[in-house]
mmJSON file of the N, C-alpha and C atoms, coordinates in Angstrom:
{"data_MODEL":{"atom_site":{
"group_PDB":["ATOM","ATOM","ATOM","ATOM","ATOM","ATOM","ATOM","ATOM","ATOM","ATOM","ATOM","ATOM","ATOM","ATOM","ATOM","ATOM","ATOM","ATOM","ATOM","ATOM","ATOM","ATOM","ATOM","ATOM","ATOM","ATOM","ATOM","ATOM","ATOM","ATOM","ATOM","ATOM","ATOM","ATOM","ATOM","ATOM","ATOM","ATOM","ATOM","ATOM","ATOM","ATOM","ATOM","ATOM","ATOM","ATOM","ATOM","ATOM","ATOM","ATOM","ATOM","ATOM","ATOM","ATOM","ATOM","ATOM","ATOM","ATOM","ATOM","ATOM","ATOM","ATOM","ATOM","ATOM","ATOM","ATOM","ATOM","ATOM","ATOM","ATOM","ATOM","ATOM","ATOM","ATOM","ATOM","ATOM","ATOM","ATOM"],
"id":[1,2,3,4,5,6,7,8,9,10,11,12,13,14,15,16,17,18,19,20,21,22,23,24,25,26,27,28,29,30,31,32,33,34,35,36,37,38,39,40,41,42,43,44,45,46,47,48,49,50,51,52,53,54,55,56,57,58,59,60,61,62,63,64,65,66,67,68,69,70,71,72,73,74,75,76,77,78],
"type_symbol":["N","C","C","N","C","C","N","C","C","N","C","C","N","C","C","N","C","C","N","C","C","N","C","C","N","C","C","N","C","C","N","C","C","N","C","C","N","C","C","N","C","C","N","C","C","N","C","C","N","C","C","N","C","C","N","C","C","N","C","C","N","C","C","N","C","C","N","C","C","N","C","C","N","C","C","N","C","C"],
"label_atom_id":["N","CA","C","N","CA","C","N","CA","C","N","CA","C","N","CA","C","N","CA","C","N","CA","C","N","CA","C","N","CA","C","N","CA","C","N","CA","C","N","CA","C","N","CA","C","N","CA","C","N","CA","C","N","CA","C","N","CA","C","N","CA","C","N","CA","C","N","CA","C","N","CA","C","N","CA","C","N","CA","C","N","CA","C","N","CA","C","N","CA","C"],
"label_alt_id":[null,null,null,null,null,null,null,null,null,null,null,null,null,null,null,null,null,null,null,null,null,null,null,null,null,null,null,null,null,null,null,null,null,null,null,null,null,null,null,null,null,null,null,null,null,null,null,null,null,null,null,null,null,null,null,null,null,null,null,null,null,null,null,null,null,null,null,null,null,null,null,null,null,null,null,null,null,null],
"label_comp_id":["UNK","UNK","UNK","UNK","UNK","UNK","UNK","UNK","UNK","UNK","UNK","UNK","UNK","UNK","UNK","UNK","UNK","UNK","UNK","UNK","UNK","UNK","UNK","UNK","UNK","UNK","UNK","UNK","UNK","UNK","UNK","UNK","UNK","UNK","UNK","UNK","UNK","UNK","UNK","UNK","UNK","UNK","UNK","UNK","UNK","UNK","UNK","UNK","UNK","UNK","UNK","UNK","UNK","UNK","UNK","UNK","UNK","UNK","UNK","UNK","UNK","UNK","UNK","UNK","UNK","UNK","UNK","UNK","UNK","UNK","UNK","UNK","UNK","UNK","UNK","UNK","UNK","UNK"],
"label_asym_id":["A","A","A","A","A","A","A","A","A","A","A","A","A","A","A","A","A","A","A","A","A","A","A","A","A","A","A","A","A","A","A","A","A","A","A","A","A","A","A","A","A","A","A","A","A","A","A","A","A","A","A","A","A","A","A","A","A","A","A","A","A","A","A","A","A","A","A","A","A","A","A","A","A","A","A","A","A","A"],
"label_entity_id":["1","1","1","1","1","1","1","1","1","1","1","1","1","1","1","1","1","1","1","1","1","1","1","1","1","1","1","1","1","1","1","1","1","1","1","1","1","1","1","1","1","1","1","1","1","1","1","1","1","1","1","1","1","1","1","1","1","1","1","1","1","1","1","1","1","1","1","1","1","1","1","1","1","1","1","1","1","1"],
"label_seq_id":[1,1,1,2,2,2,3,3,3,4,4,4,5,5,5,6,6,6,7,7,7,8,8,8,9,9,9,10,10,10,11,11,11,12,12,12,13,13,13,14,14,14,15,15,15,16,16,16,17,17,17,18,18,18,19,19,19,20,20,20,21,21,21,22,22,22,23,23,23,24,24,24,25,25,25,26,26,26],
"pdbx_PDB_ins_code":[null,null,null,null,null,null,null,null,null,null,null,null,null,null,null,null,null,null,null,null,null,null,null,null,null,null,null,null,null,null,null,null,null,null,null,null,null,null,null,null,null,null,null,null,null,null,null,null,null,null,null,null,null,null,null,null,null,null,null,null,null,null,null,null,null,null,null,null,null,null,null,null,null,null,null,null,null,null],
"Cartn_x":[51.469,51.559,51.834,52.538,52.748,54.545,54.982,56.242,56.063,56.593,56.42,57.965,58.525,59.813,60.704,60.452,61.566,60.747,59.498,58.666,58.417,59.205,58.264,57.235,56.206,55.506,54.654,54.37,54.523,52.447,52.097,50.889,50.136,48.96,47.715,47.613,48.35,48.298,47.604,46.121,45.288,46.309,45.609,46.079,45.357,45.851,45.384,46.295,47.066,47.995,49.309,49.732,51.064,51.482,50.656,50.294,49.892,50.891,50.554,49.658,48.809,48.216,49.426,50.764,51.571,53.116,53.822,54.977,56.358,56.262,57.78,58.804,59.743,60.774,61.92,61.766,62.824,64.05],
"Cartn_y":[-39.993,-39.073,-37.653,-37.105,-35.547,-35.062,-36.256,-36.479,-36.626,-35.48,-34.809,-34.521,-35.917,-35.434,-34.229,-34.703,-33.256,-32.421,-32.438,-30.708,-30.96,-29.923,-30.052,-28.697,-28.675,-27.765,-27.786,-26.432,-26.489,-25.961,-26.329,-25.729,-27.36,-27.148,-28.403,-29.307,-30.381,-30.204,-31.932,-31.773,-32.82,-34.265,-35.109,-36.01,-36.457,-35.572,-35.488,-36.424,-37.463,-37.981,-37.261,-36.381,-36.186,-34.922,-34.101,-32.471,-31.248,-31.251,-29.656,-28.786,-28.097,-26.84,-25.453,-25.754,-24.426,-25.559,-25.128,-25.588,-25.06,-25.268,-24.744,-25.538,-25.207,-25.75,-25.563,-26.774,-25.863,-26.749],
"Cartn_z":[6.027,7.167,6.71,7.729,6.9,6.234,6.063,5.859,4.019,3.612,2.439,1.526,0.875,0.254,1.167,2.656,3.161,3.338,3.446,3.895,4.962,5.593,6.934,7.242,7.688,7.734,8.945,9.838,11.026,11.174,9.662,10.008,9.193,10.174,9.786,8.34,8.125,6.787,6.745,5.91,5.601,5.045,5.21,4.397,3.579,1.858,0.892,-0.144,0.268,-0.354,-0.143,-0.844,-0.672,-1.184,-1.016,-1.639,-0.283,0.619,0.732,0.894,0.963,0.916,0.649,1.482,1.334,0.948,-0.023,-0.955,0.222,1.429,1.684,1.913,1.249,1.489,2.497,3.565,4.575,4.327],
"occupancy":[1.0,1.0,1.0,1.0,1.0,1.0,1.0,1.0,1.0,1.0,1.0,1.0,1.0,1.0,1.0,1.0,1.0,1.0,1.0,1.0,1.0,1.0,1.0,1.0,1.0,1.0,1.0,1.0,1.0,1.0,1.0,1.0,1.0,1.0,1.0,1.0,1.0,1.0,1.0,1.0,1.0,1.0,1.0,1.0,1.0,1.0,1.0,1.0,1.0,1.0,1.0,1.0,1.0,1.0,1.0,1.0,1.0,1.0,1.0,1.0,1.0,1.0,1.0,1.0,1.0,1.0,1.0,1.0,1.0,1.0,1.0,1.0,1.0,1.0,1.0,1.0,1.0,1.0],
"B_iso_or_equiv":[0.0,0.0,0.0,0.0,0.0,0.0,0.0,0.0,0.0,0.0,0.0,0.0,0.0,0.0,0.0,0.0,0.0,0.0,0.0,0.0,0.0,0.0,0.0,0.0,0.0,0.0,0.0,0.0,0.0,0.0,0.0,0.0,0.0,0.0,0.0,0.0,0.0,0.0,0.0,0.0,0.0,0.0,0.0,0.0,0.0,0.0,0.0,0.0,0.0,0.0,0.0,0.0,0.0,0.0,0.0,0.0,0.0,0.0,0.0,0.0,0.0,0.0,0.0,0.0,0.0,0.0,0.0,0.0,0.0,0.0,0.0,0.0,0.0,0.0,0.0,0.0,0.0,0.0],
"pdbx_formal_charge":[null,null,null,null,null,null,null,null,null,null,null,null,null,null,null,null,null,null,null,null,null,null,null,null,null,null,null,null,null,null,null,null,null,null,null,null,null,null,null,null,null,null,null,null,null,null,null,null,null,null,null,null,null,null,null,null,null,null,null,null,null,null,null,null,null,null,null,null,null,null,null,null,null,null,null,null,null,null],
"auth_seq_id":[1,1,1,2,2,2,3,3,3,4,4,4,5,5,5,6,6,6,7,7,7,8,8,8,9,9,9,10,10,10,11,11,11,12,12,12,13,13,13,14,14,14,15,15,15,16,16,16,17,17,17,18,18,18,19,19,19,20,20,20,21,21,21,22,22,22,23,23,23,24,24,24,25,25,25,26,26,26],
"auth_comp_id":["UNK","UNK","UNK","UNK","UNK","UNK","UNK","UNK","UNK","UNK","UNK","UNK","UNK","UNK","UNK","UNK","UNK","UNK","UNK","UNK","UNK","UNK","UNK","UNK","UNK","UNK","UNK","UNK","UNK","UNK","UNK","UNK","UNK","UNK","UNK","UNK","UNK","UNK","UNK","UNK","UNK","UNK","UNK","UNK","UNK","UNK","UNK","UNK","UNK","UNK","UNK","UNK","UNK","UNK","UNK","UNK","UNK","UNK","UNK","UNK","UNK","UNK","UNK","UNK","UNK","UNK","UNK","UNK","UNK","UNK","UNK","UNK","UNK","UNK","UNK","UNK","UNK","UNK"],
"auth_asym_id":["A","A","A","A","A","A","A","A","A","A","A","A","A","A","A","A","A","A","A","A","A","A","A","A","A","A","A","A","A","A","A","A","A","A","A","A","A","A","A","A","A","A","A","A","A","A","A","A","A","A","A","A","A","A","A","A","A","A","A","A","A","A","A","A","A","A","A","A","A","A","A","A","A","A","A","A","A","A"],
"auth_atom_id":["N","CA","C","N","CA","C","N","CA","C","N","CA","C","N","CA","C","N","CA","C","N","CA","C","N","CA","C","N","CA","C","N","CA","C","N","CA","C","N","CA","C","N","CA","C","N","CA","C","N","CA","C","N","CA","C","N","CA","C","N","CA","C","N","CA","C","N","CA","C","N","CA","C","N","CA","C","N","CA","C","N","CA","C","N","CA","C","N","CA","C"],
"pdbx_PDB_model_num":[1,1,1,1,1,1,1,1,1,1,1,1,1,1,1,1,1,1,1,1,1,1,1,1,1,1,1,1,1,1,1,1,1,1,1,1,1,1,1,1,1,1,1,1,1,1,1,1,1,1,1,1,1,1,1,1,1,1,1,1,1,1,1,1,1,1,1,1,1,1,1,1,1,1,1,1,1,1]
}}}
């Protein structure tokens, strides 16, 4: 899903495995 070690990110993010497009850390 888009549940990323704790990233949450509030913009479109593929499911490419488990990588992001943008690294933020909130």
């Amino acid at each position: 899903g888009i549940k990323v070690t704790g990233i949450r990110d509030v913009t479109p993010i593929p499911h490419n495995g488990c990588r992001p497009p943008k690294r933020r850390r909130v």
